[in-house]
TORDO-808016 format. One record per residue (C-alpha): residue number from 1; residue in three letters; chain; x, y, z. Coordinates in nm, 4 decimals, padded with zeros to 6 digits. Layout:
BEGIN
+-----+---------+--------+----------+----------+----------+
: num : residuo : cadena :        x :        y :        z :
+-----+---------+--------+----------+----------+----------+
: NUM :     ALA :      A :        X :        Y :        Z :
...
+-----+---------+--------+----------+----------+----------+
END
This chain:
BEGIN
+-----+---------+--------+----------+----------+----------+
: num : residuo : cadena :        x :        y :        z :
+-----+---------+--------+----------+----------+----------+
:   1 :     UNK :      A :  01.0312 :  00.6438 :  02.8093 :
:   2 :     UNK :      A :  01.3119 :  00.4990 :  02.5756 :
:   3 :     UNK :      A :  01.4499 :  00.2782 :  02.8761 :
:   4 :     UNK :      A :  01.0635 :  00.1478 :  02.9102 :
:   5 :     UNK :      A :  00.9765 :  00.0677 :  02.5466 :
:   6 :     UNK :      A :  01.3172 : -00.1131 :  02.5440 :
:   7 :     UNK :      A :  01.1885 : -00.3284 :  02.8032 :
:   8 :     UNK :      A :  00.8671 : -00.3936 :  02.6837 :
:   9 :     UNK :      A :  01.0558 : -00.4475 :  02.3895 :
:  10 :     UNK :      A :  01.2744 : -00.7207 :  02.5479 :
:  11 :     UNK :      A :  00.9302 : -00.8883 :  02.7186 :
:  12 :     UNK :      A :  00.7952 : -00.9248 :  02.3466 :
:  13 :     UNK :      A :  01.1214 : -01.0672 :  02.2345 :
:  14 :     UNK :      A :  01.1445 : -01.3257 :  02.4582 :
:  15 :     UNK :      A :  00.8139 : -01.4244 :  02.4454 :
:  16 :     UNK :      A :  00.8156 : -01.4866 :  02.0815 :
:  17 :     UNK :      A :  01.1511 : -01.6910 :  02.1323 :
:  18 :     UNK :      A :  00.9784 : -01.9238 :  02.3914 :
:  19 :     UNK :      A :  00.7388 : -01.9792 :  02.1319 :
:  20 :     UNK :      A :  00.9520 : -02.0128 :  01.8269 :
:  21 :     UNK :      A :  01.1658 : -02.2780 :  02.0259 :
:  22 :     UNK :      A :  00.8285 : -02.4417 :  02.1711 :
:  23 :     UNK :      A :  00.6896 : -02.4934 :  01.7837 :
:  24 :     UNK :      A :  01.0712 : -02.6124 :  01.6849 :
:  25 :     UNK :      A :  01.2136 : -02.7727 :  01.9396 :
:  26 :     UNK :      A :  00.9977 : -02.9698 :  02.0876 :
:  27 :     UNK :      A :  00.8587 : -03.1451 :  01.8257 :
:  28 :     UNK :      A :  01.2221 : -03.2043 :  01.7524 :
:  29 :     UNK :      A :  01.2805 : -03.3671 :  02.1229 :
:  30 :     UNK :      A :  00.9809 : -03.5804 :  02.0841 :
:  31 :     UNK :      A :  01.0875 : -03.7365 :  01.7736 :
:  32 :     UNK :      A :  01.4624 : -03.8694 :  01.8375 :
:  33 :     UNK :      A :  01.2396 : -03.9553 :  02.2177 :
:  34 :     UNK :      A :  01.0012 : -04.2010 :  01.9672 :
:  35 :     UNK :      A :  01.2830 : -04.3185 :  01.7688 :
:  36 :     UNK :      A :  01.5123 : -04.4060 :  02.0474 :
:  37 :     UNK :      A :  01.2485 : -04.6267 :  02.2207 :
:  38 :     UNK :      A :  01.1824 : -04.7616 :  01.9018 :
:  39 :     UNK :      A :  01.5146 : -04.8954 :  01.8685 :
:  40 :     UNK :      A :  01.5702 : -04.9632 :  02.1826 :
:  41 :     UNK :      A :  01.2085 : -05.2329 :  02.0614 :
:  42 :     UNK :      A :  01.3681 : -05.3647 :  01.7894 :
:  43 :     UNK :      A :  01.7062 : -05.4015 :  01.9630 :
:  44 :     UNK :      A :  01.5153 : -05.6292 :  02.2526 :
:  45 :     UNK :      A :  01.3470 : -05.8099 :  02.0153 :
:  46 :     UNK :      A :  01.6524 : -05.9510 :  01.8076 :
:  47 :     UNK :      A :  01.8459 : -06.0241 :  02.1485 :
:  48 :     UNK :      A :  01.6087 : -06.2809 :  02.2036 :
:  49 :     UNK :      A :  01.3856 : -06.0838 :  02.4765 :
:  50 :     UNK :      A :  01.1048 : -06.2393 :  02.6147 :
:  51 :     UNK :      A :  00.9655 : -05.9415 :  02.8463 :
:  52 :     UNK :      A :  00.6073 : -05.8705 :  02.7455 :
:  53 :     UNK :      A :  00.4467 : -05.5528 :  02.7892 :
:  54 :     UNK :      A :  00.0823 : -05.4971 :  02.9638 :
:  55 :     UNK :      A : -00.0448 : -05.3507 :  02.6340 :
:  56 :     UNK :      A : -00.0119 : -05.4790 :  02.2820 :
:  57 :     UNK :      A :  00.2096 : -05.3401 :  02.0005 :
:  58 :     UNK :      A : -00.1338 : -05.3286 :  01.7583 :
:  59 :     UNK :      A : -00.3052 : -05.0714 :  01.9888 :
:  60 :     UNK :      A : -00.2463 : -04.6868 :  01.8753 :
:  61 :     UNK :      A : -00.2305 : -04.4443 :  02.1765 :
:  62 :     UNK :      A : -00.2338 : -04.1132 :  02.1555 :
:  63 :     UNK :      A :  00.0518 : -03.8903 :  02.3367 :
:  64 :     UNK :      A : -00.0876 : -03.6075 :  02.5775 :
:  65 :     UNK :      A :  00.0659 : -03.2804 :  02.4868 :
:  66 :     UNK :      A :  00.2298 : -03.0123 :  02.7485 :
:  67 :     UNK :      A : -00.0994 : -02.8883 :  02.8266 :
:  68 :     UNK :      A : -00.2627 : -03.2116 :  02.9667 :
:  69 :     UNK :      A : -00.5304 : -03.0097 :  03.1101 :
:  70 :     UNK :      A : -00.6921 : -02.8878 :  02.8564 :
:  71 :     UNK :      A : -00.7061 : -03.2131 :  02.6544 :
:  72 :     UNK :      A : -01.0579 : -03.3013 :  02.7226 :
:  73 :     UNK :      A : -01.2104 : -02.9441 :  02.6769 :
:  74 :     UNK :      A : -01.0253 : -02.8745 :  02.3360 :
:  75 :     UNK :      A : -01.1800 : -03.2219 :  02.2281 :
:  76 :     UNK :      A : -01.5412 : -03.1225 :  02.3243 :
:  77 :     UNK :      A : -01.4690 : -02.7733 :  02.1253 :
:  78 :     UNK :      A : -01.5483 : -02.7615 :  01.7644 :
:  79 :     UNK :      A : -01.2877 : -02.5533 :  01.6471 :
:  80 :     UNK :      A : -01.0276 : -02.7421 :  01.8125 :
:  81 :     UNK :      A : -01.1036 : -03.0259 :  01.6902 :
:  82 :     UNK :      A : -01.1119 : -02.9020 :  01.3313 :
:  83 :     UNK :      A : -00.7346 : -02.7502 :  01.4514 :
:  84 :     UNK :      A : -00.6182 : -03.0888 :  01.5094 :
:  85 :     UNK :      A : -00.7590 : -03.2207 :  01.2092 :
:  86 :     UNK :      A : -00.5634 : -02.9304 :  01.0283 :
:  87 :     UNK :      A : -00.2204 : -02.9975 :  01.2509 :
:  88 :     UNK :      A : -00.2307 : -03.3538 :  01.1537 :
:  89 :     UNK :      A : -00.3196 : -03.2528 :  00.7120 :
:  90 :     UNK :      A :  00.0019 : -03.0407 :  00.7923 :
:  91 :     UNK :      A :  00.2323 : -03.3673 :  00.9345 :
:  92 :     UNK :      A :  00.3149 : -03.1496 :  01.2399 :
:  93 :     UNK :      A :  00.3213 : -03.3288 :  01.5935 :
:  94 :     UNK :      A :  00.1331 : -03.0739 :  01.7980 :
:  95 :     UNK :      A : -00.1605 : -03.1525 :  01.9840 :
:  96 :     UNK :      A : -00.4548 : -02.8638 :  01.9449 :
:  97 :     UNK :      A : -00.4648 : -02.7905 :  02.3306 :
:  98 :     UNK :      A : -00.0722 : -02.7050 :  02.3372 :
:  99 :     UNK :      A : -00.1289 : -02.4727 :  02.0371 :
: 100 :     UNK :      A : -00.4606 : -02.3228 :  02.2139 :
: 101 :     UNK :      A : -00.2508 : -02.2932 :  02.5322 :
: 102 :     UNK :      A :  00.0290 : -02.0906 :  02.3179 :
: 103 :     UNK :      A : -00.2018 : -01.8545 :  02.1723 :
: 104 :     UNK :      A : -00.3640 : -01.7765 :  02.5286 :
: 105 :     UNK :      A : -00.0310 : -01.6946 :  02.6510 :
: 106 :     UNK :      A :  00.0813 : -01.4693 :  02.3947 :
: 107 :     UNK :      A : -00.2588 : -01.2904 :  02.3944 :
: 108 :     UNK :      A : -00.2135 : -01.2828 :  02.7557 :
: 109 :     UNK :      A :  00.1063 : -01.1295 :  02.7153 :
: 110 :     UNK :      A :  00.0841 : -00.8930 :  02.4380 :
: 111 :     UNK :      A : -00.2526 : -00.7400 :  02.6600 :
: 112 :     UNK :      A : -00.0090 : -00.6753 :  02.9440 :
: 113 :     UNK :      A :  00.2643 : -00.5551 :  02.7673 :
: 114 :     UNK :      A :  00.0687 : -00.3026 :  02.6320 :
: 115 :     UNK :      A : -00.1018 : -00.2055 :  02.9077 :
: 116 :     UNK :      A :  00.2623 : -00.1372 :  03.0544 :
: 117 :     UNK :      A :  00.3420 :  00.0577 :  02.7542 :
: 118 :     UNK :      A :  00.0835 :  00.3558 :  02.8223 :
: 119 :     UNK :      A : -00.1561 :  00.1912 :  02.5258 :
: 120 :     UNK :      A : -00.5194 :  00.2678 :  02.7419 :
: 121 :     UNK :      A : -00.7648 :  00.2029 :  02.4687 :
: 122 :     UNK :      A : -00.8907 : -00.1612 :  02.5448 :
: 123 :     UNK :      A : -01.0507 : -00.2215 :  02.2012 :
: 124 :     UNK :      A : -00.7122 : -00.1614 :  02.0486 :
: 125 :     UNK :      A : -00.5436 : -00.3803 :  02.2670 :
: 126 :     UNK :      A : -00.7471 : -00.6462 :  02.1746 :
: 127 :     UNK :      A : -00.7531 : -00.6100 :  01.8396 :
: 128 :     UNK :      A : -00.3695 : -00.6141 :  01.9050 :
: 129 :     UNK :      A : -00.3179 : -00.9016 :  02.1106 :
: 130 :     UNK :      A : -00.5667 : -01.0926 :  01.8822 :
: 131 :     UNK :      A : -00.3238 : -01.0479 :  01.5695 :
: 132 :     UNK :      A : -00.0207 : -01.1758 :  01.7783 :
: 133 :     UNK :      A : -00.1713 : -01.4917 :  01.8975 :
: 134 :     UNK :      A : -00.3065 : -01.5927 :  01.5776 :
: 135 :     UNK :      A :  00.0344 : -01.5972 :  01.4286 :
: 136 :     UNK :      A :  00.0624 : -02.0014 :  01.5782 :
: 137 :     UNK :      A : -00.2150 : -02.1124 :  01.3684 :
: 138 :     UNK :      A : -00.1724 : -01.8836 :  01.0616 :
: 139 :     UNK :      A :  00.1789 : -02.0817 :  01.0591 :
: 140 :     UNK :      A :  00.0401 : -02.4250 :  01.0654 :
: 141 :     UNK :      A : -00.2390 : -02.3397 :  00.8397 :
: 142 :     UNK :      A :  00.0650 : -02.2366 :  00.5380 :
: 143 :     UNK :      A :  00.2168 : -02.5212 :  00.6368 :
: 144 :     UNK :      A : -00.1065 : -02.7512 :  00.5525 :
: 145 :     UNK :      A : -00.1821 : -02.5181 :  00.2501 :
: 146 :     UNK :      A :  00.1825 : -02.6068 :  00.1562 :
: 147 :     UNK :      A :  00.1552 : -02.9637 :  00.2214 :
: 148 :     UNK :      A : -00.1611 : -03.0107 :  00.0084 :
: 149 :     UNK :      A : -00.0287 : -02.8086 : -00.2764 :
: 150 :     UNK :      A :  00.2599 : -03.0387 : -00.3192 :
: 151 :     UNK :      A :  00.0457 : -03.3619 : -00.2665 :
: 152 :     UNK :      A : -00.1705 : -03.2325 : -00.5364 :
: 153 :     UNK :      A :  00.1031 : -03.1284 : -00.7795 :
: 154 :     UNK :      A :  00.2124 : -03.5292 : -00.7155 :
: 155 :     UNK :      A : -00.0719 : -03.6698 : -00.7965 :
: 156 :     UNK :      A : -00.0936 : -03.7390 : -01.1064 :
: 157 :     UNK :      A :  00.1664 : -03.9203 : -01.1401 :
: 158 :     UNK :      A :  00.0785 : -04.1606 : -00.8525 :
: 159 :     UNK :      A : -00.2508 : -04.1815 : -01.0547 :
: 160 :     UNK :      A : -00.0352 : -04.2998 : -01.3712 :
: 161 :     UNK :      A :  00.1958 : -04.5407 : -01.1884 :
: 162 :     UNK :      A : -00.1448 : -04.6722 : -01.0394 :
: 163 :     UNK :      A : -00.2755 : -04.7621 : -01.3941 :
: 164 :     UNK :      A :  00.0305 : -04.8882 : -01.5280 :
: 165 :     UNK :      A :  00.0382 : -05.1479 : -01.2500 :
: 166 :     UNK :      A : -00.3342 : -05.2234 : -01.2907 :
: 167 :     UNK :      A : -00.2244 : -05.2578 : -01.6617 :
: 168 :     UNK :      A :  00.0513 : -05.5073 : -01.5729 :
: 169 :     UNK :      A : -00.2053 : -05.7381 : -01.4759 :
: 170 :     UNK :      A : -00.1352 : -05.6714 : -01.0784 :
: 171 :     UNK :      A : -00.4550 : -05.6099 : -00.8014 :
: 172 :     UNK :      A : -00.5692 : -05.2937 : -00.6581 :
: 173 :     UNK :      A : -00.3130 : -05.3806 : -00.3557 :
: 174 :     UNK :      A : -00.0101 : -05.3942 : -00.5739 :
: 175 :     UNK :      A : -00.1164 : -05.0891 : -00.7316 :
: 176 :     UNK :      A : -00.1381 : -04.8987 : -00.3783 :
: 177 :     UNK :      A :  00.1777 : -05.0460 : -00.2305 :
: 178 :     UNK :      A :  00.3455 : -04.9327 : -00.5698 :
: 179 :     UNK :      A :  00.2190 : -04.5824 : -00.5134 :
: 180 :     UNK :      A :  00.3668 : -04.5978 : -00.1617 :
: 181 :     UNK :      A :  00.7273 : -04.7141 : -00.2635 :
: 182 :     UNK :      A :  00.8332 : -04.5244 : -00.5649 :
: 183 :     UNK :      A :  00.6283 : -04.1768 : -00.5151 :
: 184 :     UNK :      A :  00.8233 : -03.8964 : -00.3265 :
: 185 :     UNK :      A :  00.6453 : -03.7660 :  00.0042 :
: 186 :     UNK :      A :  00.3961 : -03.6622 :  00.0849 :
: 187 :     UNK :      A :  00.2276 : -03.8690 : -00.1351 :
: 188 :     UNK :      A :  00.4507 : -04.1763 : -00.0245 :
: 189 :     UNK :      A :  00.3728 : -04.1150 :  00.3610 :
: 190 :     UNK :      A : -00.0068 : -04.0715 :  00.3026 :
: 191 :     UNK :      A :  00.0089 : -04.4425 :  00.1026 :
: 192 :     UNK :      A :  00.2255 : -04.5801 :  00.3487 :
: 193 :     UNK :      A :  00.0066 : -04.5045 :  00.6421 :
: 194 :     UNK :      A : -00.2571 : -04.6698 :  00.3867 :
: 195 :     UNK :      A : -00.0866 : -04.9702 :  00.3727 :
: 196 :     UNK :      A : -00.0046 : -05.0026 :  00.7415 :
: 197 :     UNK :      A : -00.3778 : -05.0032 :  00.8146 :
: 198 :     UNK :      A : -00.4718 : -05.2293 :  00.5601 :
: 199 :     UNK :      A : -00.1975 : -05.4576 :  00.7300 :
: 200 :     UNK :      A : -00.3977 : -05.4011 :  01.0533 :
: 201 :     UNK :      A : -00.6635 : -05.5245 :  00.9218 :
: 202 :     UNK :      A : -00.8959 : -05.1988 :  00.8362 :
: 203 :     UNK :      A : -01.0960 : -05.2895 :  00.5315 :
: 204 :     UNK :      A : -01.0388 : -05.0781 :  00.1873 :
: 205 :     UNK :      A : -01.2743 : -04.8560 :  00.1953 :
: 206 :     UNK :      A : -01.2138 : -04.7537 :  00.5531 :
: 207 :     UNK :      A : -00.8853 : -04.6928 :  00.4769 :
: 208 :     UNK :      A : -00.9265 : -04.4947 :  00.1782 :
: 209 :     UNK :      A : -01.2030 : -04.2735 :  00.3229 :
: 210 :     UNK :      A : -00.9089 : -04.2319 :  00.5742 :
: 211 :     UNK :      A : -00.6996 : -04.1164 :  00.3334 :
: 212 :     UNK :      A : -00.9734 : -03.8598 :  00.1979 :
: 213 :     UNK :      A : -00.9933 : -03.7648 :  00.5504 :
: 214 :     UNK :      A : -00.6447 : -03.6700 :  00.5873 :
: 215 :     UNK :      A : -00.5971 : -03.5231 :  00.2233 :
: 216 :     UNK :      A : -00.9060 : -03.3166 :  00.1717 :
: 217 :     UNK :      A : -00.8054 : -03.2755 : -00.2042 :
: 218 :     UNK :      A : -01.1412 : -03.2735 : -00.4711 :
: 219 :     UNK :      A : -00.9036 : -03.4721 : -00.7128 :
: 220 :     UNK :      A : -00.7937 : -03.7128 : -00.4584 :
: 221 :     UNK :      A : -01.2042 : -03.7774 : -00.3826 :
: 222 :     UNK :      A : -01.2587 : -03.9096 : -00.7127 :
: 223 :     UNK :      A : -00.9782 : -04.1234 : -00.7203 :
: 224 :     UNK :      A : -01.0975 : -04.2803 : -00.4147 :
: 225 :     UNK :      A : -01.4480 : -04.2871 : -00.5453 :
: 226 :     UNK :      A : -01.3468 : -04.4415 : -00.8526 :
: 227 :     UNK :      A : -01.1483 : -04.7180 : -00.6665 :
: 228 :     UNK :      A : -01.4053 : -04.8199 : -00.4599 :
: 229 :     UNK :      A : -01.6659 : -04.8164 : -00.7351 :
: 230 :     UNK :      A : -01.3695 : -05.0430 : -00.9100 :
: 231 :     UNK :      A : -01.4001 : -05.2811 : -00.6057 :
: 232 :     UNK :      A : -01.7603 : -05.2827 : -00.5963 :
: 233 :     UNK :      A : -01.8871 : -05.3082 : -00.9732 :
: 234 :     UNK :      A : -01.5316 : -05.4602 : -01.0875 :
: 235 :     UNK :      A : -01.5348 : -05.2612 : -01.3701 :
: 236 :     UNK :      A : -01.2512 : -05.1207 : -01.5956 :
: 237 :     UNK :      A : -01.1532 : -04.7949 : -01.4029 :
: 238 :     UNK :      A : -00.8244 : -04.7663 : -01.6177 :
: 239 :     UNK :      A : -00.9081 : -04.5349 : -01.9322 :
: 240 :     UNK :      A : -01.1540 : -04.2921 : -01.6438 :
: 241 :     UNK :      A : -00.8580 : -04.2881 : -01.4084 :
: 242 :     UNK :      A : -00.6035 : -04.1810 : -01.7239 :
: 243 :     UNK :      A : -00.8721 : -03.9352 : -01.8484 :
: 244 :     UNK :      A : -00.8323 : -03.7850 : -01.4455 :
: 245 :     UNK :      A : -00.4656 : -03.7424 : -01.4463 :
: 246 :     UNK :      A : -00.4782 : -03.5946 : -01.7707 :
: 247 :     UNK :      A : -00.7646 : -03.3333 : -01.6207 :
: 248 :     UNK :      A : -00.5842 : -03.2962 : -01.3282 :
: 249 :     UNK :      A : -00.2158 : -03.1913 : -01.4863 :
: 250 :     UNK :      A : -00.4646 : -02.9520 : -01.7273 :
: 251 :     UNK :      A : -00.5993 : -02.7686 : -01.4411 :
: 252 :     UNK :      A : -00.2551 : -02.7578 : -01.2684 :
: 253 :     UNK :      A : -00.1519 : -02.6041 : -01.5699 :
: 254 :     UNK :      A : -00.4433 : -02.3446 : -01.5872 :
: 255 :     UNK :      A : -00.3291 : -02.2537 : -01.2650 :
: 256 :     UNK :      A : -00.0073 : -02.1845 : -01.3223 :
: 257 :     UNK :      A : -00.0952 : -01.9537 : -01.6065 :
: 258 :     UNK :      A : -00.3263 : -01.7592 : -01.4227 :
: 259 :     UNK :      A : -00.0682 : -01.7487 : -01.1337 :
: 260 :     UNK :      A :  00.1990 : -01.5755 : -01.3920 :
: 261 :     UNK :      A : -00.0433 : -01.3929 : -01.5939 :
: 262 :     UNK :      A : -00.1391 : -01.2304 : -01.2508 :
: 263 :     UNK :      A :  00.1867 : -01.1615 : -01.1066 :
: 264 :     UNK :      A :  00.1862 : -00.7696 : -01.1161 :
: 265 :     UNK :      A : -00.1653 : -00.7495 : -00.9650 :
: 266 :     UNK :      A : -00.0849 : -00.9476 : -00.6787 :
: 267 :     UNK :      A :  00.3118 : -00.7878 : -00.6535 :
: 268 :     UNK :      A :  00.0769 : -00.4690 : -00.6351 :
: 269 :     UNK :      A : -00.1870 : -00.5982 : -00.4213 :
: 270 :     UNK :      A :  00.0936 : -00.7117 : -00.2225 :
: 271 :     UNK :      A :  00.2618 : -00.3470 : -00.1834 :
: 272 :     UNK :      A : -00.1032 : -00.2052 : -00.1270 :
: 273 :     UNK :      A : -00.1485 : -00.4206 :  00.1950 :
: 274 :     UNK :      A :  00.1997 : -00.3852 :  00.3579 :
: 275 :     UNK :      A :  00.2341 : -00.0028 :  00.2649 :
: 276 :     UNK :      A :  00.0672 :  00.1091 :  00.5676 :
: 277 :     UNK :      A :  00.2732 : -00.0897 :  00.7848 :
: 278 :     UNK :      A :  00.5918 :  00.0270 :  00.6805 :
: 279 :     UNK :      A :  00.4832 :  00.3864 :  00.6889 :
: 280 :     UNK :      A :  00.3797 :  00.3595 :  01.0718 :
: 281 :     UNK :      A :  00.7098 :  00.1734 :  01.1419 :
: 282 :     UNK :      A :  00.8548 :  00.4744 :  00.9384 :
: 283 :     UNK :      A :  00.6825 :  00.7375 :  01.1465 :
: 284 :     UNK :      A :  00.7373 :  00.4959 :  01.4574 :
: 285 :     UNK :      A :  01.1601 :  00.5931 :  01.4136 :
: 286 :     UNK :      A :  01.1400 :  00.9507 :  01.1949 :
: 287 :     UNK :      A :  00.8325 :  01.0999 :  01.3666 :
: 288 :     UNK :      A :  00.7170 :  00.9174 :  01.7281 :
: 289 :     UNK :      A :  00.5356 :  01.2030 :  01.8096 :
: 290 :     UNK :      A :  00.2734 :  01.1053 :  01.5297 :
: 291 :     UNK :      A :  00.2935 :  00.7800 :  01.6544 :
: 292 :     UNK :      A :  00.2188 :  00.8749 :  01.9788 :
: 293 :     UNK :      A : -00.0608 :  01.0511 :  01.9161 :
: 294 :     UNK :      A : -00.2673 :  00.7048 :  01.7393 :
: 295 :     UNK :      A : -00.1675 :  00.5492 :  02.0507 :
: 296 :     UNK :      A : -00.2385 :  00.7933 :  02.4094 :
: 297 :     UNK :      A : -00.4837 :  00.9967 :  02.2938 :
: 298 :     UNK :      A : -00.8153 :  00.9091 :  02.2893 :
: 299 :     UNK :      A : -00.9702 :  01.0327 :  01.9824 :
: 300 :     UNK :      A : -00.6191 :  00.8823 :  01.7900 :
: 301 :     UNK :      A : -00.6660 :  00.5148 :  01.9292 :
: 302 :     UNK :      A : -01.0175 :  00.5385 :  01.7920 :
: 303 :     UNK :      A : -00.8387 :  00.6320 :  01.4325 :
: 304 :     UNK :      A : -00.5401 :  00.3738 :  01.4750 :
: 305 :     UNK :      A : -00.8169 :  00.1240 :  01.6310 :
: 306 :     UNK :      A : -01.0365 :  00.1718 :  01.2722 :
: 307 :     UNK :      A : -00.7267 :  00.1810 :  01.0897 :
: 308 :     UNK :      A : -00.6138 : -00.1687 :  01.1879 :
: 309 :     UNK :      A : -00.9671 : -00.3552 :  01.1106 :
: 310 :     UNK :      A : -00.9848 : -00.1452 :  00.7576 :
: 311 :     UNK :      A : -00.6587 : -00.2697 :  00.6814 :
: 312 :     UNK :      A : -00.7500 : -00.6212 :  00.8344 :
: 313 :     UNK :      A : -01.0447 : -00.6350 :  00.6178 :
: 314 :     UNK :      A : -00.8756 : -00.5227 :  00.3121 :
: 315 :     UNK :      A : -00.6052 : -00.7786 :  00.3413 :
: 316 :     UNK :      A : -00.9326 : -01.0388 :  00.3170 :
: 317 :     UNK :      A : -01.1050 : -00.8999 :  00.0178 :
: 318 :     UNK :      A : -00.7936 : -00.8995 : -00.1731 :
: 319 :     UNK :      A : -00.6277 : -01.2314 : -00.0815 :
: 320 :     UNK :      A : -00.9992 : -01.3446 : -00.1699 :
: 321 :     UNK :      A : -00.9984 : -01.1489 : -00.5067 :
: 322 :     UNK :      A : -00.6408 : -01.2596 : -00.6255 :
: 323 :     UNK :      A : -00.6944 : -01.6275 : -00.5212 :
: 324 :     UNK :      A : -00.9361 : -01.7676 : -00.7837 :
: 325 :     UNK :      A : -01.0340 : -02.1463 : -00.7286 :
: 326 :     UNK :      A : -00.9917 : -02.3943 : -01.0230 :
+-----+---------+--------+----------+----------+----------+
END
């Protein structure tokens, strides 16, 4: 039985290796692939090469991902759709229908594995293989909640640098371009890719809706809103825009303070929700017989099954009850 669960073991181990090296990796390859062919452009270009392509350098293309196949099926699909929108808030390169394709496989292969371990009860290995193949997109949705914590926490003073250009006598252009060469990322790649479509000839307000597309940030809505009412009405936007960084860095503040005046709560809240984890790992090496009991015999896998969504649904309500929105 030992010899067994150290294979399955093994099997679980590897498969969440594939994976890690698949979401590291890869993205990794494809990168130094795009900038080596970009030099090798720009390297043709200053030798004085006159070989034209069949397609023009203003067209965007997308790249298919590993799974090719199910391209056009994750695009009709709502959810995946609103799974790329998230992969590309997060600056990751995936595409939605590699990530879907990940997740089948390691629900595919948790199921089996343990099926092969003895574990009969097909609700609980479900529930099971469900968790593990959700890990892929609970990563890349921290890294977007990351991502748009940081461009929020910048903000402000892109807003300020903004208004002391528009103060300096300089057009809304200036003002943007300034925002994309002096501010750290990610508010300097957002602006950048702001500029480059305003140099391909996208109009303003296209290309700031764009940018509210890609940053779904409240605070980042009304500075677009006010911009483009700025365009529209030409009126002076400077003293509303001031009055918004100031609100902003207030609220940032608020949050902060309600983040530290909450840190044993959610330090406890935190030990509440991992506490029965450890203890079945704990039983798992002091006690498998208990273990094996929630997991071959009927009536336990009914238990272990309930346990699992209880705890599931417990985790929710009190990620929802320590998170307060500002």
């Amino acid at each position: 039985m030992l010899g067994f669960f150290f294979v399955a073991f093994l099997i679980f181990a590897g498969a969440f290796y594939a994976a890690g090296y698949y979401l590291w990796s890869i993205p990794q390859q494809q990168l130094e692939a795009s900038l080596v062919t970009r030099m090798r452009e720009i390297r043709s270009r200053n030798t004085g090469s006159r070989e034209t392509s069949s397609r023009s350098d203003l067209y965007r293309t997308e790249k298919k991902g590993v799974f090719e196949f199910l391209e056009d099926f994750a695009k009709w699909l709502g959810p995946a759709r609103r799974l790329q929108s998230f992969i590309t808030q997060a600056n990751l390169r995936y595409r939605a229908a590699d990530v879907l394709g990940l997740c089948i496989g390691i629900f595919v292969a948790m199921f089996f594995i343990l099926g092969f371990a003895g574990l009969s009860n097909l609700i609980l290995r479900l529930v099971v293989s469900v968790i593990c193949c959700s890990f892929p997109i609970l990563w890349i949705n921290h890294k977007r909640k990351a991502r748009l914590e940081k461009f929020e926490q910048q903000l402000p003073d892109a807003i300020d640098l903004f208004n002391r250009s528009m103060k300096a006598g300089h057009n809304m252009h200036s003002g943007l371009e300034s925002i994309s060469g002096e501010m750290p990322d990610p508010v300097r790649m957002e602006f950048k890719k702001l500029m480059e479509e305003l140099a391909l000839g996208s109009t303003i307000d296209d290309s700031l809706h764009n940018l509210g597309e890609r940053m779904p940030l409240i605070d980042l809505k009304f500075f677009i809103t006010g911009l483009i009412l700025q365009r529209q009405t030409g009126a002076n936007m400077v003293s509303v825009l001031e009055n918004m960084s100031n609100l902003i860095r207030e609220r940032l503040n608020l949050v902060e303070r309600m983040k530290a005046a909450t840190t044993q709560q959610r330090a406890s809240a935190a030990l509440l929700c991992s506490l029965p984890i450890v203890v079945f790992f704990g039983f798992w090496f002091l006690k498998p017989e208990y273990i094996n009991m929630l997991m071959y015999d009927e009536t336990g896998n009914m238990f272990f099954t309930y346990g699992i969504c209880s705890e599931i649904v417990g985790i929710l309500i009190i990620r929802k009850i320590a998170s307060p929105k500002f």
